[in-house]
N, C-alpha and C positions, 0 to 999 in steps of 0.2 A: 650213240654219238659216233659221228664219223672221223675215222683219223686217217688225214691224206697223208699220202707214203711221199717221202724228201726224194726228191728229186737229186740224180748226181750232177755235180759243175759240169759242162761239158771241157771238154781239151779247147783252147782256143791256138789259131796259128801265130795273132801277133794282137800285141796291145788294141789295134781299132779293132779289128772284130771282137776281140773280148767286151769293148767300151761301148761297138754298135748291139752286141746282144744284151748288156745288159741296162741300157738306157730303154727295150721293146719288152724285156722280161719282166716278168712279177714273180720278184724274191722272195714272196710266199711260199713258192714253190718248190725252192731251194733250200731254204733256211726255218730251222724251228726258233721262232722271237722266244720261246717260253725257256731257251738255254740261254739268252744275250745275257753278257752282264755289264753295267756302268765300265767303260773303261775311263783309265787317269795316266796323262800324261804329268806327272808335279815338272820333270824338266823341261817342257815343251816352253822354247820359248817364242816371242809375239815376231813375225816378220816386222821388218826395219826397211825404210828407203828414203834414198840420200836422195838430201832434197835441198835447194842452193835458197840462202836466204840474205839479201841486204838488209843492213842493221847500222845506223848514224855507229861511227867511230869510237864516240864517248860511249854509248849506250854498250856498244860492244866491250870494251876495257872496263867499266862497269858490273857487267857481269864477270869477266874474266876475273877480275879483286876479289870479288862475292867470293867466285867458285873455289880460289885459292884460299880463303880465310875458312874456308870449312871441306877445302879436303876433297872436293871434286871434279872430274873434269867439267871447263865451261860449257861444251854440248850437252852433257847429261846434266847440268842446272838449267839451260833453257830450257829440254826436256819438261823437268819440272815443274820449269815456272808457267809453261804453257800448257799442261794434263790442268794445273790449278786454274790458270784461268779456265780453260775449257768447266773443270767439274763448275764454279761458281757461273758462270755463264748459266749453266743450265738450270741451277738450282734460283735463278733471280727468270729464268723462263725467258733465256736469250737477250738480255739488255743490251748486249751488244748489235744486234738485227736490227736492221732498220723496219 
């Protein structure tokens, strides 16, 4: 059985050279996969962006009550309320689509 010898990183001058050699390289070369191990970020948390939304007045103050009566801010109960419809969306196989 043959065992190819690991390759060293080379020096690089600046982030694009590093990022043009190693988009042409094969990291076989470099790297033994038989050492990887599962990494875990637990505090890694999900990127967020602000995103502007009109909402009728009542509907708005509606949830704002909701959010107060149980303790959250009203942006993180829309949150909610809108992960939920998304999950049931999918599990009725998009009812929502036209």
């Amino acid at each position: 059985m043959k065992i190819n010898k690991i390759l060293p990183i080379p020096k690089f001058k600046n982030e694009d050279d590093e990022r043009n050699f190693w988009a042409k390289a094969d990291t076989s070369k470099y790297f033994d996969y038989s050492k990887f191990r599962r990494a875990r970020f637990p505090n890694l948390k999900f990127s967020t962006e602000t995103i502007s939304l009109r909402v009728p007045a009542g509907m708005l103050d509606d949830v704002k009550i909701q959010a107060n009566k149980i303790d959250v801010p009203y942006q993180s109960l829309l949150k909610i309320y809108i992960s939920g419809a998304l999950e049931a969306d999918k599990k009725n196989k998009f009812a929502f689509a036209s």
